[in-house]
C-alpha positions as MATLAB code, in Angstrom:
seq = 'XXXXXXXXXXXXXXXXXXXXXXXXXXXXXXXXXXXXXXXXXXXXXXXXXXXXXXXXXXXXXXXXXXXXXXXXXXXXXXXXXXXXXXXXXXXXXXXXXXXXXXXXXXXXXXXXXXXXXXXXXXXXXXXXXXXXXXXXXXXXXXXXXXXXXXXXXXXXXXXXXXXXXXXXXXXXXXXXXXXXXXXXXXXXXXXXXXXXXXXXXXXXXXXXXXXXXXXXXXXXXXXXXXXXXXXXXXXXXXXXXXXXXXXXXXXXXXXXXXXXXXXXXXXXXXXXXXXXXXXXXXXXXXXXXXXXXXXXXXXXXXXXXXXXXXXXXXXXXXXXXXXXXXXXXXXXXXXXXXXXXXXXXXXXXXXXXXXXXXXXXXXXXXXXXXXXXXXXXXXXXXXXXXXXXXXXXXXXXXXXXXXXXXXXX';
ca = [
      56.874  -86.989   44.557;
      57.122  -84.087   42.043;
      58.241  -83.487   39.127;
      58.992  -79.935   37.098;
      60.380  -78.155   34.619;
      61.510  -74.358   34.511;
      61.848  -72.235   31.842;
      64.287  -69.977   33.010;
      68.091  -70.658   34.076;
      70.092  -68.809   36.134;
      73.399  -67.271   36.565;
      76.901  -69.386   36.151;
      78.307  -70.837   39.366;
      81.482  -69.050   40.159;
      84.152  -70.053   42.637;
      86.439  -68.790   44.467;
      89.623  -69.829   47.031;
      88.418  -72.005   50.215;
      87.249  -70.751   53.368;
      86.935  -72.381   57.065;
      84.016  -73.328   58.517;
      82.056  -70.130   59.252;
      78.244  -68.843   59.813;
      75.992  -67.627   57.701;
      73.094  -66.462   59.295;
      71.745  -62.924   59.073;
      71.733  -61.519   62.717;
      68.186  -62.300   64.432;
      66.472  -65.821   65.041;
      68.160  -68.915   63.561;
      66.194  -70.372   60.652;
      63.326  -72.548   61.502;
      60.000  -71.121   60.268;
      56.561  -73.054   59.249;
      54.837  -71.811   56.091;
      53.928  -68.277   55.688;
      56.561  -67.099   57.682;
      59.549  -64.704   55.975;
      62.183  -66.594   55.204;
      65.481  -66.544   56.777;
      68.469  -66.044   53.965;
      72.060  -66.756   53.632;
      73.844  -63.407   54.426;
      75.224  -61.773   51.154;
      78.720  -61.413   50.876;
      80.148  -57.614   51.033;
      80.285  -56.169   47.666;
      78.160  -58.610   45.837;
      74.277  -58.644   45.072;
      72.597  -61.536   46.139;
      70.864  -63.736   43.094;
      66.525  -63.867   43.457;
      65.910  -67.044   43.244;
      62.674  -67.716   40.127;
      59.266  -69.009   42.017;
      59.233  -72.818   42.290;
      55.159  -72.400   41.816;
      55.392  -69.540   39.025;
      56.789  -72.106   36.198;
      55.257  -74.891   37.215;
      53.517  -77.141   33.976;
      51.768  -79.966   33.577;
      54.138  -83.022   34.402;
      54.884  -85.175   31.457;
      54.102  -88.595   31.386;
      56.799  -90.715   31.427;
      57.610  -93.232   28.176;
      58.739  -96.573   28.689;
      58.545  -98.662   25.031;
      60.007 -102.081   24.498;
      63.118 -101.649   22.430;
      63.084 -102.943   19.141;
      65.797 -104.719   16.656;
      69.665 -102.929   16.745;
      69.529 -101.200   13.634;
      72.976 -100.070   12.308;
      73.550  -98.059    9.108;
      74.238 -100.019    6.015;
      77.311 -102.207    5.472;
      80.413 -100.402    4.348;
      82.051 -102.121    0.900;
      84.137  -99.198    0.508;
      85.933  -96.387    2.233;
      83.466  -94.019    3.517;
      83.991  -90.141    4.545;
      81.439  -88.900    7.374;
      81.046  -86.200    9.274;
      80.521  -85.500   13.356;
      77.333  -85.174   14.411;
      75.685  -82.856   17.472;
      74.628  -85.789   18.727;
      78.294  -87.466   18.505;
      80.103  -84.733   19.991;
      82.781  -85.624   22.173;
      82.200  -89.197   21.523;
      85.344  -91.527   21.719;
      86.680  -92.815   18.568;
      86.054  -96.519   19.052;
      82.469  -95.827   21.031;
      81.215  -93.956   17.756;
      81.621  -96.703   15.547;
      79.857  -99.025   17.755;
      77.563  -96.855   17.617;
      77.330  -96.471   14.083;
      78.033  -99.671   13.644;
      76.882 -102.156   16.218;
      77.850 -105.722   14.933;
      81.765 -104.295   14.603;
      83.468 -106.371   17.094;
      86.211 -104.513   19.461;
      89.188 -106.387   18.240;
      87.981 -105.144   14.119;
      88.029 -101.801   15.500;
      91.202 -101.900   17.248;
      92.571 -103.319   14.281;
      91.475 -100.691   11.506;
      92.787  -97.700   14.274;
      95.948  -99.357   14.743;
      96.606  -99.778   10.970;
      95.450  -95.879   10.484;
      93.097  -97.472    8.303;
      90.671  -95.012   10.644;
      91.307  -91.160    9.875;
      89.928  -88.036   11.676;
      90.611  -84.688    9.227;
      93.095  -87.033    7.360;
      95.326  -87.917   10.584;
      95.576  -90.805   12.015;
      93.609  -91.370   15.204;
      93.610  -93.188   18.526;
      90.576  -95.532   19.897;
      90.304  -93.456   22.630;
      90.794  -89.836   21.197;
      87.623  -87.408   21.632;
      85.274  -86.434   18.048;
      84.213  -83.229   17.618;
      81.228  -81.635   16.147;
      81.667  -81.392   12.175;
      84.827  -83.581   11.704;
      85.046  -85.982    8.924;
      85.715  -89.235    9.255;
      87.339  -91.902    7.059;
      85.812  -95.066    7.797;
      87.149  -98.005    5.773;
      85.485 -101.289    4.351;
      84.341 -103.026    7.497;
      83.587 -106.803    8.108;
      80.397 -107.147    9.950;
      77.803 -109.654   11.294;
      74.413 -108.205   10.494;
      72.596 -107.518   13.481;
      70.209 -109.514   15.228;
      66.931 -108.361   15.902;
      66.018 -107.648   19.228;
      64.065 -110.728   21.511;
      60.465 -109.913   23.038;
      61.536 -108.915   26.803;
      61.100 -111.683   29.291;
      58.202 -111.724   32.128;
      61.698 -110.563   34.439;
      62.723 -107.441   32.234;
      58.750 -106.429   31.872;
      59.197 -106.032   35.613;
      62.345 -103.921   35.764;
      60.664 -102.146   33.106;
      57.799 -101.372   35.466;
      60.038 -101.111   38.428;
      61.624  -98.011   36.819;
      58.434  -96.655   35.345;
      57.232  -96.200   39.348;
      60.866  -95.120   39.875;
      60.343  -92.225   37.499;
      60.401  -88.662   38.592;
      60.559  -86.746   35.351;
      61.092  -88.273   32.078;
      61.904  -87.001   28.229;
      63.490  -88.106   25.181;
      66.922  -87.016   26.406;
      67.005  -86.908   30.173;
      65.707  -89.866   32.876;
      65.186  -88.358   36.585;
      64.308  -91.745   38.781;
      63.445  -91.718   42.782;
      66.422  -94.241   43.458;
      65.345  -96.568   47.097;
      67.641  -96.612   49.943;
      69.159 -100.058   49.594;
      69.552 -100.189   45.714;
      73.102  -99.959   44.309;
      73.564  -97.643   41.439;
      76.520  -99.474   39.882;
      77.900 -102.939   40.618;
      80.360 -104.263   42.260;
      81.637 -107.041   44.926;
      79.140 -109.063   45.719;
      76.284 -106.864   44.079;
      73.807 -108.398   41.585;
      71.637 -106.037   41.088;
      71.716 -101.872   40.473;
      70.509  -99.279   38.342;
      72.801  -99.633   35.876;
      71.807 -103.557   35.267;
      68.156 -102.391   35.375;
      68.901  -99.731   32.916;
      69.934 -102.945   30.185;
      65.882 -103.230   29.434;
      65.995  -99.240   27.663;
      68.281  -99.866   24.948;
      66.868  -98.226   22.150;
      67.011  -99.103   18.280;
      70.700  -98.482   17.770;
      71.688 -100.450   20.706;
      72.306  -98.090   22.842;
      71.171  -97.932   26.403;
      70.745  -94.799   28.652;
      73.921  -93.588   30.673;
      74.265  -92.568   34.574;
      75.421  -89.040   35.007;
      76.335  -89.045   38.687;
      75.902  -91.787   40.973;
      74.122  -91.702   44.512;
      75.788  -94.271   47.728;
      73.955  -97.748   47.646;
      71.996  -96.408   51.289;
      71.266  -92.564   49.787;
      67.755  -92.753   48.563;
      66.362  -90.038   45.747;
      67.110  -87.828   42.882;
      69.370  -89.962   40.392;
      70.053  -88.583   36.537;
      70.398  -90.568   33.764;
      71.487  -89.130   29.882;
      68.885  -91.281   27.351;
      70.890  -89.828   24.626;
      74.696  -89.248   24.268;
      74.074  -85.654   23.360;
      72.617  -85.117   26.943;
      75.341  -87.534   28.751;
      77.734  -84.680   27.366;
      76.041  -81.899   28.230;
      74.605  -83.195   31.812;
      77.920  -84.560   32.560;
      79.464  -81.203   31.792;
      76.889  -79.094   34.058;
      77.864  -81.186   37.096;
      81.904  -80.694   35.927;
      80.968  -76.770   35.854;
      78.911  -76.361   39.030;
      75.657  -75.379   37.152;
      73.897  -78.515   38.291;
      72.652  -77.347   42.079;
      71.673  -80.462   44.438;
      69.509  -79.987   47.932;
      69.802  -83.467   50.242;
      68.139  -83.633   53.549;
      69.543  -85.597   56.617;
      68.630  -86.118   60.411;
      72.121  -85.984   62.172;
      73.076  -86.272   65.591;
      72.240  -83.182   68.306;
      71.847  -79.673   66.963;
      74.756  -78.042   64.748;
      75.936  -74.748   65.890;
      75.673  -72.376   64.242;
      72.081  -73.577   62.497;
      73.626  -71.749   58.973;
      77.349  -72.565   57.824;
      80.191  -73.845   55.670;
      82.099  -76.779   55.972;
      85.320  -76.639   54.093;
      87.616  -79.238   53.923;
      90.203  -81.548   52.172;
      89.202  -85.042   51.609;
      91.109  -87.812   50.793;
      90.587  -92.037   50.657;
      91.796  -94.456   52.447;
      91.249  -98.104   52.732;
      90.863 -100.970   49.628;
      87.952 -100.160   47.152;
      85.715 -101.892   48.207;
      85.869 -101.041   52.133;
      87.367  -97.094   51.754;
      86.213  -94.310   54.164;
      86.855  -90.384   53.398;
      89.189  -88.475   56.000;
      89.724  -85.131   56.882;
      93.292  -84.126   55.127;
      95.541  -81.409   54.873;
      96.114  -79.253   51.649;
      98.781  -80.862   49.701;
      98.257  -84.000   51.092;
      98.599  -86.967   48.417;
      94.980  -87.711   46.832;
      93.046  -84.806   48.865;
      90.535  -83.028   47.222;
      89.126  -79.821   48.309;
      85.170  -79.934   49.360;
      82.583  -77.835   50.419;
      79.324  -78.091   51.906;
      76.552  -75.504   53.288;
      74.133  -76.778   55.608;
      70.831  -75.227   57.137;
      68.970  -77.098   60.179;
      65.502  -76.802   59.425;
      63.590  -77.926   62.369;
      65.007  -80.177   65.856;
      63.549  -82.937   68.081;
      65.325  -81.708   71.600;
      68.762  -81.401   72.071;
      68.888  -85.068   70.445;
      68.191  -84.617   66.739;
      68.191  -82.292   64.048;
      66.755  -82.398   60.528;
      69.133  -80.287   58.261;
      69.370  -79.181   54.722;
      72.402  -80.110   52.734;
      73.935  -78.168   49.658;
      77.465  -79.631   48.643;
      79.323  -77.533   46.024;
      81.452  -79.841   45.391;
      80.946  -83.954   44.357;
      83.609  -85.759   46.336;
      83.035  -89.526   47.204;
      81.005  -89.424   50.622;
      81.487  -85.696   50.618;
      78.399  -85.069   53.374;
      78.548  -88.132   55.198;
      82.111  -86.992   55.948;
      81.551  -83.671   56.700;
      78.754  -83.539   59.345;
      81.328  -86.078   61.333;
      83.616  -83.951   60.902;
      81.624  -81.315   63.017;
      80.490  -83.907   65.303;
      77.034  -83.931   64.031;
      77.357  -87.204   61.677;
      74.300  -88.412   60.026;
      71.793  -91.225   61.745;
      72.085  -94.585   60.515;
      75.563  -93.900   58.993;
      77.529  -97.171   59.277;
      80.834  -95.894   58.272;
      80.571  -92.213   60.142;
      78.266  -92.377   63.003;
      80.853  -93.283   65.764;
      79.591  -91.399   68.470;
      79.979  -93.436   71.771;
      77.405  -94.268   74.287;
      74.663  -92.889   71.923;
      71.242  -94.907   72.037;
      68.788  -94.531   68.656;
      65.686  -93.038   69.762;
      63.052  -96.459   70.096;
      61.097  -96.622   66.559;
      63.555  -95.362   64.547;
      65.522  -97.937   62.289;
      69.312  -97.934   62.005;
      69.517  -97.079   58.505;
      71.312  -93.994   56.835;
      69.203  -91.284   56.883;
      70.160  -88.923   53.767;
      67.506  -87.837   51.241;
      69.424  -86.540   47.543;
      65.718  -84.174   47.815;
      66.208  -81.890   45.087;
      67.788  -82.079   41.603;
      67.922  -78.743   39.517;
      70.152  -78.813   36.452;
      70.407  -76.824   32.820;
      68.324  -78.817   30.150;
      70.554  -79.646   27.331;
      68.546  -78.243   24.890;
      67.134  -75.248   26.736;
      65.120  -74.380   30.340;
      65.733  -75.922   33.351;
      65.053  -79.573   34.534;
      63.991  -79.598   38.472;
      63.223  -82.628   40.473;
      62.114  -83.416   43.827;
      62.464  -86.621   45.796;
      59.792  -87.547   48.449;
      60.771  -88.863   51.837;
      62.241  -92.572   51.523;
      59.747  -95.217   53.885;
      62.133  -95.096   56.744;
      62.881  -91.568   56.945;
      59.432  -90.925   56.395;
      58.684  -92.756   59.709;
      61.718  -91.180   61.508;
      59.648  -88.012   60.575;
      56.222  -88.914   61.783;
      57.839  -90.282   65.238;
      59.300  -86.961   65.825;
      57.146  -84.611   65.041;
      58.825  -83.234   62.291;
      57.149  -81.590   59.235;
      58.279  -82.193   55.933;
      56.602  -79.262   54.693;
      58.688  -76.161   56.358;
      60.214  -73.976   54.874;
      63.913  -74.918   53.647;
      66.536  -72.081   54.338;
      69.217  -74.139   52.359;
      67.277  -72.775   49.184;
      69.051  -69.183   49.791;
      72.552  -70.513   50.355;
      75.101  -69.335   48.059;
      76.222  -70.957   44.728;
      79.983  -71.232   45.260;
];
C-alpha cells in the first residue's frame, strides 16, 4: 500500500449536460501498454485544452506515521450558572445547533437541549433558533444556565478495543490530525445495519478524543468493495471533505475484472439510476429522465489489460456517487463485474477454476483537496482475492492506467 501527499491542487471540476455512451480513445491502438511505453490519453474535447496532470513521483514525501492514542476523560468547558454569549468557531462551522452544544457541552442530555431551543431560551444573533438549523462561522450564541452531570472520565480500553485499535492502525493508509484514509477489507461493513454487528463505524467508537467526539465517515464504500475509505477526525474536515465530494473536487480511481472485453476499451457510461426494492434488499436500475427517484450518473472506464476474450481488468472513474453507481453500470453494458451477487446475471457463464466468487472491485485511488491546504492522495493495494484472481491470470498490477487521463466532468 501507499500513501502520499501533494502539494499542489488542481483545477475545479466543471460539468456539463449528459451525454450517451460514447468512445474516447484517440485514433491508433486501444490502451494497454506495460511501463515505459507512451501513454494512451482520453481525447480532448474540441475547443478545450486538456489539464497536465502533476507527477505522482515529483511530490512524493516521506509518509507520516500514523497516530493512534488511547482517548482520555470527556472534557467539556466549564459549567454555565449564567447566560453565556459565544461566538462560532472555524472549527464549528456549519455545525447543527443541538450537535454544537453537545459538543461544547457533553453531559447536556438531548431532552435539556430540546427544551432550552424550544423555549428560545437558545439564541443565534438574538433570534430564536431551531435544533437542527446550521451555525456559521463568527455567530454569537446565547447559551443559557444549563443543568449538567459532570462528566465521567474516560475507562482504560478493554483487551477487545486495544484490538480494534490495532486493527485500524494496520488498516491505515494515510493518517493526520484532521483526515483518516484506512484500506477498508472486502467483507467489512462500513455502517450497520440488519443483521450487521460489526463495521467501521462501530470500530471507529475506540478514537473518541477528549471532548467526546469520535471521527466521522465521509463517504461510504459497499460491505464487498475493498479499499480507499475517508474518515473527517475533526468536524472542520467532515465539512470541508464532505463538501469536496458534494462539488466534484474529490477524484476516485476503482479497478474491477468484469466479464469479456468492453468495446470500445475507452468510454462513457451515462445513465439515470433509480432504486427499487425494500432497504435492505434494493438493486439500482437503468431509468428514464424524469422518472420518479432517478438520478443522473456517469462513469468513464479504461480496460487496462485482458485474459482472452473471457476477462478484462478495467479502470473505473465515476463522476458521480450514486448508490451502486459502477456495479450498475458495467451490467448495463453487458460487461458486469465478477463476483457481483446482485449484477452478474449472465447465463451459462462458468468462473474460471481458482478464482473465488467474490465481488471483484478495488476503490484503488483516493485524491481529494486537504482542508487546510495541498492535496491528500491515497492508494489501495490489491484486496487477497483479487490479488489471486491477478496472479492466476497473468495480469500485472503494475501497467500503466489510462483511466488517469480521463476527463473530470
Amino acid at each position: 500500500m501507499s500513501r502520499r501527499i501533494k502539494r499542489s491542487i488542481g483545477p475545479g471540476v466543471r460539468t456539463k449536460a449528459a451525454r450517451p455512451h460514447r468512445d474516447f480513445r484517440q485514433s491508433g491502438r486501444p490502451a494497454s501498454h506495460r511501463p515505459g511505453d507512451k501513454p494512451a490519453r482520453f481525447a480532448e474535447k474540441r475547443g478545450e485544452h486538456r489539464q497536465e496532470q502533476p507527477s505522482r513521483e515529483k511530490h512524493r514525501r516521506e509518509e507520516p506515521q500514523a497516530r493512534f492514542d488511547a482517548p482520555t476523560a470527556k472534557v467539556g468547558l466549564p459549567l454555565p450558572t449564567k447566560v453565556q454569549t459565544v461566538l462560532v468557531t472555524e472549527d464549528e462551522d456549519n455545525m447543527r445547533v443541538d450537535r454544537f452544544l453537545e459538543a461544547r457541552f457533553p453531559g447536556l442530555s438531548f431532552s435539556h437541549i430540546q427544551r432550552i431551543v424550544r423555549k428560545g431560551e437558545l439564541r443565534v444573533n438574538g433570534k430564536r433558533a431551531d435544533s437542527k438549523d446550521r451555525l456559521e462561522a463568527g455567530q454569537s450564541v446565547r447559551i443559557p444556565p444549563l443543568r449538567l452531570e459532570a462528566p465521567k472520565a474516560a475507562a482504560a480500553l478493554s483487551e477487545a478495543e486495544q484490538r480494534t485499535l490495532q486493527q485500524l492502525k494496520e488498516m491505515t493508509l494515510y493518517e493526520d490530525d484532521d483526515v483518516l484514509v484506512l484500506n477498508k477489507p472486502a467483507g467489512l461493513a462500513v455502517q450497520g445495519g440488519s443483521g450487521t454487528t460489526r463495521h467501521v463505524d462501530q470500530m471507529l467508537e475506540v478514537m473518541r478524543d477528549a471532548r467526546g467526539q469520535k471521527p466521522r465517515l465521509v463517504h461510504r464504500l459497499d460491505k464487498e468493495t475493498a479499499g480507499c475509505l475517508l474518515v473527517a477526525k475533526t468536524r472542520f474536515a467532515a465539512t470541508h471533505l464532505t463538501g469536496a465530494f458534494r462539488h466534484r473536487s474529490a477524484r476516485k480511481i476503482y479497478w474491477a475484472l468484469v466479464a469479456g472485453v468492453p468495446k470500445p476499451k475507452q468510454g462513457r457510461i451515462s445513465t439515470y439510476l433509480a432504486k427499487e426494492g425494500n432497504e435492505e434488499d434494493s438493486i439500482m436500475r437503468i431509468a428514464a429522465h424524469g422518472d420518479e427517484g432517478a438520478s443522473h450518473a456517469v462513469t468513464y472506464y479504461a480496460v487496462v489489460e485482458t485474459s482472452a476474450t473471457k476477462l478484462a481488468w478495467v479502470s473505473l472513474k465515476p463522476v458521480t456517487g450514486r448508490t451502486h453507481q459502477l456495479r450498475a453500470h458495467m451490467a448495463h453494458i453487458d460487461h458486469a463485474i465478477v463476483g457481483d451477487p446482485k449484477y452478474f446475471n449472465k447465463e451459462n457463464w462458468q468462473l474460471p477454476g481458482g478464482l473465488q466468487n467474490r465481488l471483484h472491485l478495488l476503490a484503488r485511488r483516493l485524491v481529494i483537496p486537504h482542508p487546510r491546504g495541498g492535496v491528500i492522495d491515497a492508494t489501495a493495494p490489491l484486496p487477497p482475492h483479487m490479488l489471486q484472481s491477478w496472479n492466476l491470470l497473468g495480469l500485472e498490477a503494475d501497467r500503466f492506467d489510462p483511466i488517469e487521463h480521463a476527463p473530470e466532468e
